[in-house]
N, CA, C and O atoms as a GROMACS GRO file, in nm:
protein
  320
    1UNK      N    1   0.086  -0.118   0.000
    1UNK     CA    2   0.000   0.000   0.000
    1UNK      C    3   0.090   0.123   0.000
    1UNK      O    4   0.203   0.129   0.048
    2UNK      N    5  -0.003   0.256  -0.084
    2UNK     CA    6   0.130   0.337  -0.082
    2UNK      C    7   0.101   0.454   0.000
    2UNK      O    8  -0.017   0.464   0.032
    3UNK      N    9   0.166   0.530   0.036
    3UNK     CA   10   0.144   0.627   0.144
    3UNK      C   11   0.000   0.722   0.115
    3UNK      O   12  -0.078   0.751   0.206
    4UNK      N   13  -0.014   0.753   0.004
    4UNK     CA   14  -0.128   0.813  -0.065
    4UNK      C   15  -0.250   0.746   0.001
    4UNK      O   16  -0.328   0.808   0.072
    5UNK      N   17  -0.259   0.629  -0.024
    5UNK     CA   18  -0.364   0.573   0.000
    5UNK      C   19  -0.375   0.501   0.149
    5UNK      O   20  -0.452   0.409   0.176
    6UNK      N   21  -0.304   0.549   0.216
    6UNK     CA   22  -0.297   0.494   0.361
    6UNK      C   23  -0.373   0.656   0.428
    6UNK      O   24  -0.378   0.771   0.386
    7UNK      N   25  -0.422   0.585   0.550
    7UNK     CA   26  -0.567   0.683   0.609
    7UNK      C   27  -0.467   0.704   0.692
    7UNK      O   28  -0.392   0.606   0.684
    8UNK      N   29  -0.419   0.797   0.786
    8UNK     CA   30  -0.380   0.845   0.919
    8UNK      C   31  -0.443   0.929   1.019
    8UNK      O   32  -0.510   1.031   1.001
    9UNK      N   33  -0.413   0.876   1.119
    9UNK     CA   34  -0.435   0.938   1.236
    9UNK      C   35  -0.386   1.064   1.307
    9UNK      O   36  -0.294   1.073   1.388
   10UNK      N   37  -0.456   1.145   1.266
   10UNK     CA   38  -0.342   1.308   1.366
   10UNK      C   39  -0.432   1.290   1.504
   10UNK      O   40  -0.547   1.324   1.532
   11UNK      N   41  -0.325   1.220   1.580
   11UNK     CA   42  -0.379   1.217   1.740
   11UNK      C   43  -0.340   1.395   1.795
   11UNK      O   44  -0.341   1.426   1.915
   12UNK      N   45  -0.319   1.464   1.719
   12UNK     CA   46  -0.327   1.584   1.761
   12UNK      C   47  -0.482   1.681   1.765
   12UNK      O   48  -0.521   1.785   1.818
   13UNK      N   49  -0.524   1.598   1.695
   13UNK     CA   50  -0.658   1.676   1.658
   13UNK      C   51  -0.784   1.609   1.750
   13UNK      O   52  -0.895   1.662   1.762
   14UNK      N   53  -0.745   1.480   1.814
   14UNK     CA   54  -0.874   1.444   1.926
   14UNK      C   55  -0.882   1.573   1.997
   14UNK      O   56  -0.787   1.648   2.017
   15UNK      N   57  -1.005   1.591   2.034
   15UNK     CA   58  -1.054   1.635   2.142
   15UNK      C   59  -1.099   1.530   2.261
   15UNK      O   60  -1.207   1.472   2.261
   16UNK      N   61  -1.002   1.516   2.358
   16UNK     CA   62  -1.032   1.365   2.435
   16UNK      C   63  -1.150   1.487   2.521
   16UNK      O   64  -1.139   1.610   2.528
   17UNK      N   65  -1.263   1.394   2.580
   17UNK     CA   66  -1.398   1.436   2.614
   17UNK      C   67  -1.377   1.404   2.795
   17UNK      O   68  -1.281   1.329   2.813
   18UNK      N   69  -1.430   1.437   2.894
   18UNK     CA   70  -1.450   1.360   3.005
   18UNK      C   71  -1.606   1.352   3.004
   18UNK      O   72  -1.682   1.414   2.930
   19UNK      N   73  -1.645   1.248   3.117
   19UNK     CA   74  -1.823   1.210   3.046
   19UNK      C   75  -1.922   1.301   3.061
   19UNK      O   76  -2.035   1.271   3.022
   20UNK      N   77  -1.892   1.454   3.131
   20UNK     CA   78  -1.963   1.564   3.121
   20UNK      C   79  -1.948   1.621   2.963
   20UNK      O   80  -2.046   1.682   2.920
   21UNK      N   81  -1.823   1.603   2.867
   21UNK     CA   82  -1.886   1.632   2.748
   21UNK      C   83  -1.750   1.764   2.776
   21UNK      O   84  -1.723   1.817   2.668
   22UNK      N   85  -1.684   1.811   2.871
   22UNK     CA   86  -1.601   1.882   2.893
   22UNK      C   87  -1.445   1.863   2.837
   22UNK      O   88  -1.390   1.761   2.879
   23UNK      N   89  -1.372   1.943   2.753
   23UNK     CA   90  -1.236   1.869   2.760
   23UNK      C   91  -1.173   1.844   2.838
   23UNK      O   92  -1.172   1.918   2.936
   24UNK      N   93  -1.054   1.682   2.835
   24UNK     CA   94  -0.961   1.724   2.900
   24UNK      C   95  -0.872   1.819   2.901
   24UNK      O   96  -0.888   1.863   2.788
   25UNK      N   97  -0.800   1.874   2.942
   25UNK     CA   98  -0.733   1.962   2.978
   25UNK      C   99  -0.561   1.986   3.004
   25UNK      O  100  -0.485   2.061   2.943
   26UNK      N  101  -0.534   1.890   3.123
   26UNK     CA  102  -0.440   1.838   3.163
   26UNK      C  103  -0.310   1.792   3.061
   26UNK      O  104  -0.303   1.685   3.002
   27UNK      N  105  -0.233   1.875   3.058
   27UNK     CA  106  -0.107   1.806   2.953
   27UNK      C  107  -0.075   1.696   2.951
   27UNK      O  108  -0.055   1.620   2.857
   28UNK      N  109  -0.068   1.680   3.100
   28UNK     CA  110   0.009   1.535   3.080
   28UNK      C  111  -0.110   1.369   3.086
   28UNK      O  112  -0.072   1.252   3.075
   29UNK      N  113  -0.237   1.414   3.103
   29UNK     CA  114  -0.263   1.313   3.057
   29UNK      C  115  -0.343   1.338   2.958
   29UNK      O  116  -0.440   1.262   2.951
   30UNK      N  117  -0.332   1.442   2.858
   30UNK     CA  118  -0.337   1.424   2.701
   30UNK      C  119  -0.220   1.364   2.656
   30UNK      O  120  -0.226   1.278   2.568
   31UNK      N  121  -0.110   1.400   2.707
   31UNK     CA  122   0.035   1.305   2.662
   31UNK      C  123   0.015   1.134   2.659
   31UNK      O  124   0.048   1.053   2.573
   32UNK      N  125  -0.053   1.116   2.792
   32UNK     CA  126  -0.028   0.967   2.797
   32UNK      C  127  -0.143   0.886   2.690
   32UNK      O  128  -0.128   0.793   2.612
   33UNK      N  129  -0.306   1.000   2.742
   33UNK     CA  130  -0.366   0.913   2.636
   33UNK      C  131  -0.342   0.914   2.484
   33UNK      O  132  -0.396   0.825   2.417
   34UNK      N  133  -0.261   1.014   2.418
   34UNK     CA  134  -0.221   0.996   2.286
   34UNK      C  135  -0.100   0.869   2.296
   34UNK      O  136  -0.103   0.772   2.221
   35UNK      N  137   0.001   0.887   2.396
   35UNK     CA  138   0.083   0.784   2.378
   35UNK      C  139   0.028   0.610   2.416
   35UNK      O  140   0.095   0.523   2.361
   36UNK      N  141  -0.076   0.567   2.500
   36UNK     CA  142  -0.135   0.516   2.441
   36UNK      C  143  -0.242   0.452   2.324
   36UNK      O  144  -0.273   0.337   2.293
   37UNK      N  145  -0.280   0.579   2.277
   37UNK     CA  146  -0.304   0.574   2.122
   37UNK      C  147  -0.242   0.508   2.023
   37UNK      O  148  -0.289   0.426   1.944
   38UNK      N  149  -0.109   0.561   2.036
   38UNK     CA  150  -0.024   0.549   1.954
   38UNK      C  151   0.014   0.408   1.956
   38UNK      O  152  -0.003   0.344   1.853
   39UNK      N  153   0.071   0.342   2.075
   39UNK     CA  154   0.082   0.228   2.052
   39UNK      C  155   0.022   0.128   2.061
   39UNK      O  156   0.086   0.025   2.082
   40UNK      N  157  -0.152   0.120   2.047
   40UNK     CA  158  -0.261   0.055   1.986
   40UNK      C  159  -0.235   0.066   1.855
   40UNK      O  160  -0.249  -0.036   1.788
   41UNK      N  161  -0.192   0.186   1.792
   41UNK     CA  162  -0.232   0.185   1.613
   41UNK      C  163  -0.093   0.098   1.567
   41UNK      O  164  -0.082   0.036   1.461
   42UNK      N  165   0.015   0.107   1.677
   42UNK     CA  166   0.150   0.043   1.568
   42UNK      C  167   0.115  -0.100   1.602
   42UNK      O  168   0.101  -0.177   1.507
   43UNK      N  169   0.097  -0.155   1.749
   43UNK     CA  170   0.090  -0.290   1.792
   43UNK      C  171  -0.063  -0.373   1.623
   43UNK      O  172  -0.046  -0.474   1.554
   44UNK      N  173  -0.172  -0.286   1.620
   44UNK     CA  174  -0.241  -0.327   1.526
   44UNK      C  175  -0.181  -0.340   1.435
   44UNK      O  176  -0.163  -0.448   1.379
   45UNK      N  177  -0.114  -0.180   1.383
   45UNK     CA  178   0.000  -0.248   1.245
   45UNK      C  179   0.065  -0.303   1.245
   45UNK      O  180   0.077  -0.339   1.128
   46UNK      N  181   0.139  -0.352   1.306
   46UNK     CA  182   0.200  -0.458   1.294
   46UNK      C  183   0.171  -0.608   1.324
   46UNK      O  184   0.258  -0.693   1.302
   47UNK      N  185   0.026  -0.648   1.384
   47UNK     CA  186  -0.026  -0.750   1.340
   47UNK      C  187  -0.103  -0.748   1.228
   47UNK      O  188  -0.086  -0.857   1.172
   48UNK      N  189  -0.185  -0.675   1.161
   48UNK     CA  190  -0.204  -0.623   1.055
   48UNK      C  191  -0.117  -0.673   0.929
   48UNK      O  192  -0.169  -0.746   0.845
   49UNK      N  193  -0.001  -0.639   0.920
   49UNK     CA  194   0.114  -0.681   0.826
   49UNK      C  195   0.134  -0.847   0.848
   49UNK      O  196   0.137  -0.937   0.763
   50UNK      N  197   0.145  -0.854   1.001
   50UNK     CA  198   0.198  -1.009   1.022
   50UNK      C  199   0.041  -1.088   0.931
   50UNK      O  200   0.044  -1.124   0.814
   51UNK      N  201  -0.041  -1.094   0.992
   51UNK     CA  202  -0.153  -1.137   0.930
   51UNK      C  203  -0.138  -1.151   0.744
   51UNK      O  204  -0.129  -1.250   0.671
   52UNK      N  205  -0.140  -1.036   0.723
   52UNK     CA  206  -0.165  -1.027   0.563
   52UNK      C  207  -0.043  -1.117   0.508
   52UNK      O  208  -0.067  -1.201   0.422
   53UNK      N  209   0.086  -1.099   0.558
   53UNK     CA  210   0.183  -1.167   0.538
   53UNK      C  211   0.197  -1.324   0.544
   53UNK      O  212   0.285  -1.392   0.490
   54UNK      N  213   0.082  -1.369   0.629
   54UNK     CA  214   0.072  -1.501   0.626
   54UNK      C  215  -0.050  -1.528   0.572
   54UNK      O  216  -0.103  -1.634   0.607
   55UNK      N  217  -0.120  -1.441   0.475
   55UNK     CA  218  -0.198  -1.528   0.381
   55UNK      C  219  -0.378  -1.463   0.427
   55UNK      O  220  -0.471  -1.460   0.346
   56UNK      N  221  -0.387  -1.428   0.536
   56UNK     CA  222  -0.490  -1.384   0.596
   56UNK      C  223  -0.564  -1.240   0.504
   56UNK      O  224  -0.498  -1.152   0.450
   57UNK      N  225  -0.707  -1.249   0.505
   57UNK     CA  226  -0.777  -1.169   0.443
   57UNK      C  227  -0.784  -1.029   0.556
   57UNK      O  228  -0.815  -1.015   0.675
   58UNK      N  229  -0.727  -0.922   0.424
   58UNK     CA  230  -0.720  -0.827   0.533
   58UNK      C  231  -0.865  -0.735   0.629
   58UNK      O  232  -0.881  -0.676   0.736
   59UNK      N  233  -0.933  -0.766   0.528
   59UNK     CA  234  -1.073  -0.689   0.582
   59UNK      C  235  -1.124  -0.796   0.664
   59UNK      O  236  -1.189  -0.735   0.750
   60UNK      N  237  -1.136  -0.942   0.694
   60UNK     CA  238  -1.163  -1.036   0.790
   60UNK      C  239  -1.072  -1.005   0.941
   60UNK      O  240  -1.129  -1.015   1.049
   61UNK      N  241  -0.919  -0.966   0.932
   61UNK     CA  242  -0.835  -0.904   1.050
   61UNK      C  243  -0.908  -0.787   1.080
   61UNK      O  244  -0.941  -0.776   1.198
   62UNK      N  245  -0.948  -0.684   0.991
   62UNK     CA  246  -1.000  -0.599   1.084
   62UNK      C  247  -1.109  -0.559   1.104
   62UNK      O  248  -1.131  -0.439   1.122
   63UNK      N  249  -1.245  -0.690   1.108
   63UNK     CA  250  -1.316  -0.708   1.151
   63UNK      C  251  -1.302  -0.788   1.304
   63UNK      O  252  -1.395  -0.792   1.385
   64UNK      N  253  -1.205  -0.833   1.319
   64UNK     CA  254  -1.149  -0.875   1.413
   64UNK      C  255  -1.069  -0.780   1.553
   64UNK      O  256  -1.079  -0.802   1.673
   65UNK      N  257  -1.001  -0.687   1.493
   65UNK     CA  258  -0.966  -0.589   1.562
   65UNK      C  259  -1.124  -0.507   1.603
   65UNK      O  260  -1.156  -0.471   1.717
   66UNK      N  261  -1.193  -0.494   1.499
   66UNK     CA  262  -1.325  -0.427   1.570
   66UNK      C  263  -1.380  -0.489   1.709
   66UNK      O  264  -1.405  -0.425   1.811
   67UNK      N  265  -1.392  -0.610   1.693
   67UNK     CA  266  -1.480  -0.697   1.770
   67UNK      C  267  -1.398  -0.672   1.905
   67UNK      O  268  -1.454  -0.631   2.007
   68UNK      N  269  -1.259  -0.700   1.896
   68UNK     CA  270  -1.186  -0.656   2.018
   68UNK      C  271  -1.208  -0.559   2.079
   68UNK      O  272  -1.247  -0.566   2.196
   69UNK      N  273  -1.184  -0.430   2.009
   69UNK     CA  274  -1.262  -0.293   2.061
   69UNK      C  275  -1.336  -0.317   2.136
   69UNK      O  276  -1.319  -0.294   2.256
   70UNK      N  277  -1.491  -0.395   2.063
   70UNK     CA  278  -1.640  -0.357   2.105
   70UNK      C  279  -1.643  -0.441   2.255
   70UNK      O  280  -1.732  -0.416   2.336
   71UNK      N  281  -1.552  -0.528   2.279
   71UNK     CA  282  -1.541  -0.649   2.364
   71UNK      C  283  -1.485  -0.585   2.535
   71UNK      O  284  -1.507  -0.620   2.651
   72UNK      N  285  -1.403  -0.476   2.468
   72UNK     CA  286  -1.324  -0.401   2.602
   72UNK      C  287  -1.446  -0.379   2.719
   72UNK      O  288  -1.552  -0.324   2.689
   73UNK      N  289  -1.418  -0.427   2.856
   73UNK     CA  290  -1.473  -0.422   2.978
   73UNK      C  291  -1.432  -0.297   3.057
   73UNK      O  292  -1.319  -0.304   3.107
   74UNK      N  293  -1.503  -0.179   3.080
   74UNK     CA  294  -1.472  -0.082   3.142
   74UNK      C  295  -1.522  -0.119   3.325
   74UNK      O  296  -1.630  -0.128   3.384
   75UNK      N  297  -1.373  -0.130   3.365
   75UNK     CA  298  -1.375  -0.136   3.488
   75UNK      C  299  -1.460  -0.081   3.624
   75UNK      O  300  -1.511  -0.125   3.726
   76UNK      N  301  -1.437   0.066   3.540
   76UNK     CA  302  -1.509   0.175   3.621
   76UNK      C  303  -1.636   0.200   3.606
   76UNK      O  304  -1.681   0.301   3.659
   77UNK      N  305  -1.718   0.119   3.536
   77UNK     CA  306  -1.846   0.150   3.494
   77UNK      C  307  -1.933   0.183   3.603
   77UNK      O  308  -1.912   0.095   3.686
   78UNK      N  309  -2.028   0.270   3.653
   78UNK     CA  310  -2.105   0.255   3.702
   78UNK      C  311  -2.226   0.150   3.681
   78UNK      O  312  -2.281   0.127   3.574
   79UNK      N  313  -2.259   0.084   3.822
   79UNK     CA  314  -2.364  -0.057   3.790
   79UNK      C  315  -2.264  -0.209   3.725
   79UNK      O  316  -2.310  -0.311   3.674
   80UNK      N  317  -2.128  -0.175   3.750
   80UNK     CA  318  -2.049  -0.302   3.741
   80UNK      C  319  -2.026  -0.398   3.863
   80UNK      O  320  -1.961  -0.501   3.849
   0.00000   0.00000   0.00000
């Protein structure tokens, strides 16, 4: 794939939310949650590649990465 046609992410441009709908604020944990960002999107790319590389359909992997997403258990939930 060539750079043209690859989608990117400017983790500069989230507006991370808190659940009043308010921004965060805080530098440093806009730092961390982009730097966890960040290494969700490379750890994916690079199973992503490993996958396709062994033969795997790429739109079936990231239907797979979705499902993971949707699967995440929020600890803190209220009513958990």
């Amino acid at each position: 794939m060539d750079a043209t046609s690859q989608k990117t992410l400017n983790l500069s441009a989230i507006v991370w939310r808190q659940p009043d709908g308010s921004p965060v604020a805080c530098r440093e944990k806009l730092k961390v949650l982009n730097e966890n960002l960040e290494e969700i999107r490379q750890c994916c790319q690079d199973a992503l590649e490993d996958a396709v590389l062994m033969g795997c359909e790429e739109g079936q992997v990231r239907e797979v990465f979705e499902a993971i997403v949707r699967s995440i258990h929020n600890p803190y939930a209220k009513g958990d």
